[in-house]
ChimeraX commands (.cxc) that place a marker at each C-alpha (Angstrom):
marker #1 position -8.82,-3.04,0.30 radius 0.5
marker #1 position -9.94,-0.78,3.63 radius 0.5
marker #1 position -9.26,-3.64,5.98 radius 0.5
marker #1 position -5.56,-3.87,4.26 radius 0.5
marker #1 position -4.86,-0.51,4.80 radius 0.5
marker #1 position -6.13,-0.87,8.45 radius 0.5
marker #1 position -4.16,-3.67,8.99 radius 0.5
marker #1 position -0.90,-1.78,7.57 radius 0.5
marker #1 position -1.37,1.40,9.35 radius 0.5
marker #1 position -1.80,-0.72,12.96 radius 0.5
marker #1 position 1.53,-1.62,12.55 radius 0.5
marker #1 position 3.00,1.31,10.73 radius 0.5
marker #1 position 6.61,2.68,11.96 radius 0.5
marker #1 position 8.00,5.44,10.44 radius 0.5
marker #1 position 11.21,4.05,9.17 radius 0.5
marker #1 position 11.65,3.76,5.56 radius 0.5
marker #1 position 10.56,-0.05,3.83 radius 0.5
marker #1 position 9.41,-0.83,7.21 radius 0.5
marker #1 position 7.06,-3.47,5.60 radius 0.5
marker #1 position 9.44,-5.38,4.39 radius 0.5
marker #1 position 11.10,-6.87,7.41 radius 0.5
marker #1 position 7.72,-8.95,8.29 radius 0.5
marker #1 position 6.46,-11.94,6.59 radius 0.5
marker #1 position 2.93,-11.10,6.63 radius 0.5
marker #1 position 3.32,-7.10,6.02 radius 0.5
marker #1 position 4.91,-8.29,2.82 radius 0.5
marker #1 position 2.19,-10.07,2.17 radius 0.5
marker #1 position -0.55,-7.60,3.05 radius 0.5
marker #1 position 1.04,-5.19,1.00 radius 0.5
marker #1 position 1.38,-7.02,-2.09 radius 0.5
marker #1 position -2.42,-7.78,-1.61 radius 0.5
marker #1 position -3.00,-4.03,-1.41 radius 0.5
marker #1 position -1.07,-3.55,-4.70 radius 0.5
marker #1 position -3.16,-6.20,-6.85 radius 0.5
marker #1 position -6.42,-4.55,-5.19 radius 0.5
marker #1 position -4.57,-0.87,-6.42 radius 0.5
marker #1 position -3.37,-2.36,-9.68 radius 0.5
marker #1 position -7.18,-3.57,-10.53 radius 0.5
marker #1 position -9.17,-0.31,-9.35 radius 0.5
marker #1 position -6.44,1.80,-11.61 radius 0.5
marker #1 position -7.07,-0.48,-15.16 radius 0.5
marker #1 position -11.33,-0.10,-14.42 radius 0.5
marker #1 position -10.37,3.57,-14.00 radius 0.5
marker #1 position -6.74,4.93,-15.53 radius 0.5
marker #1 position -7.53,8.57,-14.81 radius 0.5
marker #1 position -7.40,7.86,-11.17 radius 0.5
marker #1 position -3.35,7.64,-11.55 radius 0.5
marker #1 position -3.20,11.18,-11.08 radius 0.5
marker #1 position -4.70,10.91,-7.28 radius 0.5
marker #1 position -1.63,8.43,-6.33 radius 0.5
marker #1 position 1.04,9.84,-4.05 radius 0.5
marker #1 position 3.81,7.92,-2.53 radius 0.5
marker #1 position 4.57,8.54,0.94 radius 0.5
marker #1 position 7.63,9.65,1.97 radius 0.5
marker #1 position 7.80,7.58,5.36 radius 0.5
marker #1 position 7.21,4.00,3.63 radius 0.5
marker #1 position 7.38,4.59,-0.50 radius 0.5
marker #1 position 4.35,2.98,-0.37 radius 0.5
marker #1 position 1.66,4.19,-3.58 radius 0.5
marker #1 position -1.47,5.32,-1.81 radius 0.5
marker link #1:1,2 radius 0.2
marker link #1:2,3 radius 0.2
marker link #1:3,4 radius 0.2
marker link #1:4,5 radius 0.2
marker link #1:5,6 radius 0.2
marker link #1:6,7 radius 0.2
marker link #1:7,8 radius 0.2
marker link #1:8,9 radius 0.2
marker link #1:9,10 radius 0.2
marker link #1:10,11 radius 0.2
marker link #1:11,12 radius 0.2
marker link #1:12,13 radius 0.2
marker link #1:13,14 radius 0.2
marker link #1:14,15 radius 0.2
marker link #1:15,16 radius 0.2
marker link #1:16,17 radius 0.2
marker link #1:17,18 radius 0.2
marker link #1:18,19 radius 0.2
marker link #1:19,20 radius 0.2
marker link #1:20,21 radius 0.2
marker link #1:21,22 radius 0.2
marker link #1:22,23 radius 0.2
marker link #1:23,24 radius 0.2
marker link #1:24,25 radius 0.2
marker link #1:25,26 radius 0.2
marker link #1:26,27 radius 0.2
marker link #1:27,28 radius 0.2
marker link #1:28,29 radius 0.2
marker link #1:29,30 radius 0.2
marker link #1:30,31 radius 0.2
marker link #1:31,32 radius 0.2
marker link #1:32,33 radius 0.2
marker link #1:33,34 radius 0.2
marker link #1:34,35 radius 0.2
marker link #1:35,36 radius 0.2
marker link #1:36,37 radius 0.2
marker link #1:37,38 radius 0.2
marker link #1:38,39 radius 0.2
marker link #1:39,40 radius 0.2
marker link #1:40,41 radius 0.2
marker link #1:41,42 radius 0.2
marker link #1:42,43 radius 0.2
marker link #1:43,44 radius 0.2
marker link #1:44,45 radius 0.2
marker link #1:45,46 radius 0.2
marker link #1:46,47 radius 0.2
marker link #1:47,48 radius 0.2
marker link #1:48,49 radius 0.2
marker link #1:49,50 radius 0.2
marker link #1:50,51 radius 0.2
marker link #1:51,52 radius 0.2
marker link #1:52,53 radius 0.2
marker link #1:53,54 radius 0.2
marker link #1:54,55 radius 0.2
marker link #1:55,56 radius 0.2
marker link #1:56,57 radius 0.2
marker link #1:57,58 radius 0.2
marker link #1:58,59 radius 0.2
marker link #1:59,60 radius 0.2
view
């Protein structure tokens, strides 16, 4: 999941749903989302620690 978020913030741009516009951003953030969506049903408490951010809505 590190290299994901790596890969994401390289091309970051602070304009909201900026992921969206590219193929394989879309792509890398749906991965991140499984890997999210698997490390919070091992461990539900860890819900609380999610924030969304304000530049890209994306849960981190």
């Amino acid at each position: 999941m590190v290299d994901v978020l790596v890969a994401m913030q390289e091309k970051f741009v602070n304009v909201r749903n900026w992921w969206k516009e590219e193929a394989q951003m879309r792509e890398r953030v749906v991965n991140y989302y499984q890997a999210l969506r698997q490390v919070l049903r091992e461990s539900s408490p860890s819900k609380r620690w999610l924030a969304r951010c304000c530049h890209c809505d994306i849960y981190f």
